[in-house]
N, C-alpha and C positions, 0 to 999 in steps of 0.2 A: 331909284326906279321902284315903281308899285309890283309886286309880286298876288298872282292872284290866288286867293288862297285855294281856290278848290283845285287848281293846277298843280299846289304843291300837295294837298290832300289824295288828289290820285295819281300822283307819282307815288307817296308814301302807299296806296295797296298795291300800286303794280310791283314794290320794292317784296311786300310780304308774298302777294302771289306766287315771284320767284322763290322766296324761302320758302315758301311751304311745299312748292314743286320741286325743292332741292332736300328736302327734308325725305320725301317720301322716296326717295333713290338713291341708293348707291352714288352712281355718278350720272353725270347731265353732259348732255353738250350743249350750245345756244338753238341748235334745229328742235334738240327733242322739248325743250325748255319753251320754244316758244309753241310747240306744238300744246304742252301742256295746260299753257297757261292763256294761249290765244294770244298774247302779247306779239309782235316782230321781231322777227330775230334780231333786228338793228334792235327794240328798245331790254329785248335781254342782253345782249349785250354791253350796254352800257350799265346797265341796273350790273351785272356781273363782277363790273371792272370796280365800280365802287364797293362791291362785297368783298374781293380781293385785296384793297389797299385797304377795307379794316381789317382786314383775316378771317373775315365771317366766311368765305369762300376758299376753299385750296386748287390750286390746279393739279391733275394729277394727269398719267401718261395718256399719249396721244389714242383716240380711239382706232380702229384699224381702218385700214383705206378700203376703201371701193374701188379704188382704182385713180381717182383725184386727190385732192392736197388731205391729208386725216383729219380727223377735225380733234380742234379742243375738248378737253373733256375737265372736268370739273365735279368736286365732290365737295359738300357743305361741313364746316367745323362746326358741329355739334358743341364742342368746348370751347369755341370761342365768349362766352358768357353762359355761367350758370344762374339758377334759379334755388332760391332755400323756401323750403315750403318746414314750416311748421304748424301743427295744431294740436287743441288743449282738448282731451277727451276724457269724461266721467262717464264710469261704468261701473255700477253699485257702491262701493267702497273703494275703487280703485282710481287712482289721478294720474292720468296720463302726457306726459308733451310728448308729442313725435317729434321729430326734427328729420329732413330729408337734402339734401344738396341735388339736384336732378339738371340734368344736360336741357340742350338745345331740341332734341329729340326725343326729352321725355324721359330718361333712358336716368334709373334712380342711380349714384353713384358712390355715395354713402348715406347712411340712415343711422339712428339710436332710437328706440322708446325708453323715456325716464319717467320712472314711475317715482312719485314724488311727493312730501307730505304736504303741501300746500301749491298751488298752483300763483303767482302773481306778477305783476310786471319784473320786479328784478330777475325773478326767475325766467321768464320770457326773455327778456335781455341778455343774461347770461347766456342761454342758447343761441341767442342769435349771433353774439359777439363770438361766442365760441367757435362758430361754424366760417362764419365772416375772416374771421385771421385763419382759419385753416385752408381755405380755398379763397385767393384773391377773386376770382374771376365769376364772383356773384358777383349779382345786376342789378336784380329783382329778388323781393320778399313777399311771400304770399302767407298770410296768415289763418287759419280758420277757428272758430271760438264756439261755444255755445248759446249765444247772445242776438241780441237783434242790434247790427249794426245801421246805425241814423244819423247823417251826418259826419259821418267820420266818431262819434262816440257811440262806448259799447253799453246796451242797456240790456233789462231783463238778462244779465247772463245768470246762468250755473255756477260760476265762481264771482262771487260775491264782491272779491276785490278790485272784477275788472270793469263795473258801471260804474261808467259816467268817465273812466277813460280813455282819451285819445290816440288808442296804441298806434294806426300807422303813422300818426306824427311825431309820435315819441321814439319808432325806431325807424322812424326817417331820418330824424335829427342823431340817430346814434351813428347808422351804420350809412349816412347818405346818398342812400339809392332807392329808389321808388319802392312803396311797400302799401300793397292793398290787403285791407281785413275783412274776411264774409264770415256771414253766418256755417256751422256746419253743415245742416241740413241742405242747403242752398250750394253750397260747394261741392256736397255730395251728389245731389239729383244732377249737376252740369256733368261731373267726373262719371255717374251711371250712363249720361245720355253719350258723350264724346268716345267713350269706350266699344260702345255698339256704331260701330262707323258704316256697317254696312245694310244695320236694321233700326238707322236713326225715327222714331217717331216724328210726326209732326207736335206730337205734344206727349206731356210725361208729368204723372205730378211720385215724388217722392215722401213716402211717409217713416219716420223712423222714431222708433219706442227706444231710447234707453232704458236699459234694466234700472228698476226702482225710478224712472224719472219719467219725465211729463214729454210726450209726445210732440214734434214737430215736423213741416213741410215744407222741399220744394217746390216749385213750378219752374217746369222750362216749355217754354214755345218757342218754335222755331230756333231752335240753338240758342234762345236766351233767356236768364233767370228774370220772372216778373217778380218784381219785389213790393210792389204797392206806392197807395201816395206816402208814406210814412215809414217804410221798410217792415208792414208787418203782415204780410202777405204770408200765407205758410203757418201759421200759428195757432194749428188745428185744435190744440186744446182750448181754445175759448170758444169751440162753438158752441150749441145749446145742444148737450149729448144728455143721457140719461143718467152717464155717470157725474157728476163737478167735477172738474177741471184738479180738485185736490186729493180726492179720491181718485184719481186715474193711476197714477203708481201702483198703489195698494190692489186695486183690478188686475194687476199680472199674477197675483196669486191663484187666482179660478181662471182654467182655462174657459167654461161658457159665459162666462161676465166680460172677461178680457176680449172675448170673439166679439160680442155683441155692442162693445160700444167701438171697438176697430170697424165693425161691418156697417156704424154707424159715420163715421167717418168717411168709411171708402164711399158710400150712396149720396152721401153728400157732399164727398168732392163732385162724384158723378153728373150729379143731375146739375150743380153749376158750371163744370169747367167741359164734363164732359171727355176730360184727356184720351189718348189711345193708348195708354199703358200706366201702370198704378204700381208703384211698388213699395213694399212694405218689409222691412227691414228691421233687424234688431238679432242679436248674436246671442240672445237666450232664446229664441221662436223655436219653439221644434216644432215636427210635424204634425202632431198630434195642432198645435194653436192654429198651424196652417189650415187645415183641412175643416177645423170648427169656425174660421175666419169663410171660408170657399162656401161652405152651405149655408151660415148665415146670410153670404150676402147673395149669393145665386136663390135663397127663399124668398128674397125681397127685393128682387129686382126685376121689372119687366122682361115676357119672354123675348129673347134674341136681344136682349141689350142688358147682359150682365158685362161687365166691366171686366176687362184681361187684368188679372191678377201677376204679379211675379213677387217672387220674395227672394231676398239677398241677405244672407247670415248676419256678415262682418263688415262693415263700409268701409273698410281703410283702403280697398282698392281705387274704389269711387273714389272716396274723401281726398287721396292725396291725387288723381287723376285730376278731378277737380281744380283744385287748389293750383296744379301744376299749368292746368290750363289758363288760369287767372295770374300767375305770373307769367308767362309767356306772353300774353297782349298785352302786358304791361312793355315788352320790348319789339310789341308791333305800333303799326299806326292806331292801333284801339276802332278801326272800323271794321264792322263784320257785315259781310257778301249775304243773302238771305233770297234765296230762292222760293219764288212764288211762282 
């Protein structure tokens, strides 16, 4: 018998619908479920019955009566499959892996930063392995790196050793469960935008200065990362600034030099992409870079159309938001809803 694919394609979002309707509540019944999700109550209910004989669903005590039969009530296992989010972060002299284990609902449940004297795949393995035998009930692997991911190989990274490596296939084959690898920056700008749930822009581009290092960008529209034809979208230091691309580190030293090729960036995101919010990021900016970033580019920017600025210290909130996000649709149907 021919099965049609798009039949089984949207039964697989109507399955996510429910989880994410189940995610966001305490407990559910099939009324409030289908209220939230527009679905019938008859097709949550069946979508239910199959989330219960995996365990992804619990039943829990009956809701109270109105006066007729009570109804079912139902709360989602968060632990029913975890998520390991790690990423490799350089910050001046310092070498970072994070490692994270995170629930179904996001919810981090243990963590470590190993600061580290070389950063490279066995090391990466090692972590993963580590994490993998302590908690069976990862799923999914989210990776984030400094590099521009292409093809599934890591290029232009910060750690030298990891171009032209295939890391999610290599810790596909170690710990054999789905494992996607992004860019930082790119994992970040997603994890900024998903975090603001109730002031999501239509568009966002994210900028972030590593201390001593070479600047780079996301882009999200519409809830999703543009990456380009070649994945090098975002890769703000090759444009034509005043400073080279080699000298851009050494520019964090003067804050009026450091303002004016940043205010050179933010204008020239501007006048191409245009985004409704711009943020600019890096855990060494103090206020003083701030405010000489805000008059530069409000001196050179058309009246009534300077660009909303924000700036975020530390990315690890984002970074691993992010990242968290990017493993989670790894245990959806990988379709996203996108209202126009």
């Amino acid at each position: 018998m021919k099965v049609n694919f798009d039949t089984i394609k949207l039964k697989q979002v109507n399955v996510d619908r429910v989880r994410h309707a189940l995610r966001q509540s305490e407990t559910c019944t099939k009324n409030s479920l289908a209220q939230e999700t527009g679905l019938s109550v008859a097709s949550c209910g069946n979508i239910l019955s199959e989330l219960l004989e995996r365990g992804e669903v619990q039943e829990v005590a009956l809701a109270s009566s109105t006066g007729g039969r009570p109804s079912r009530r139902f709360a989602y296992n968060a632990r029913h499959a975890l998520v390991l989010v790690i990423y490799l972060r350089l910050e001046g002299s310092m070498k970072t892996i994070y490692s994270a284990v995170v629930d179904l609902r996001g919810e981090v449940l243990d963590e470590s930063f190993a600061e580290v004297a070389e950063i490279d795949v066995d090391s990466i393995v090692g972590q993963a392995k580590l994490w993998a035998a302590r908690y069976e009930q990862v799923e999914s692997v989210s990776v984030g790196v400094p590099g521009v991911v292409n093809e599934g190989l890591i290029e232009g990274c910060d750690v030298e050793s990891l171009n032209g490596v295939a890391l999610a296939s290599h810790l596909n084959e170690m710990l054999d469960c789905p494992v996607t690898v992004e860019n930082d920056v790119n994992a970040t700008a997603l994890g900024f935008y998903h975090q603001r749930t109730n002031l999501q822009p239509e568009s966002l581009v994210y900028i972030y200065f590593p201390e001593d290092g070479i600047a780079g960008a996301g882009i999200v529209v519409n809830g999703r990362v543009i990456r380009g034809r070649n994945r090098f979208a975002g890769e703000v230091s090759y444009m034509p600034l005043s400073i080279a691309r080699h000298d851009q580190a050494q520019a964090q030293q003067t804050i009026d030099r450091f303002a004016r090729f940043a205010s050179e960036m933010v204008l020239s995101t501007d006048c191409l992409l245009n985004p409704e919010s711009i943020v600019l990021a890096g855990q060494w900016l103090r206020d003083e870079h701030k405010d000489a970033i805000q008059r530069a580019v409000s001196s050179s920017s058309l009246p009534n159309h300077v660009p909303e600025l924000h700036f975020e210290c530390d990315i690890h909130a984002s970074y691993l938001a992010g990242l968290t996000f990017s493993g989670l649709q790894q245990l959806s149907c990988g379709i996203q809803i996108i209202k126009i």
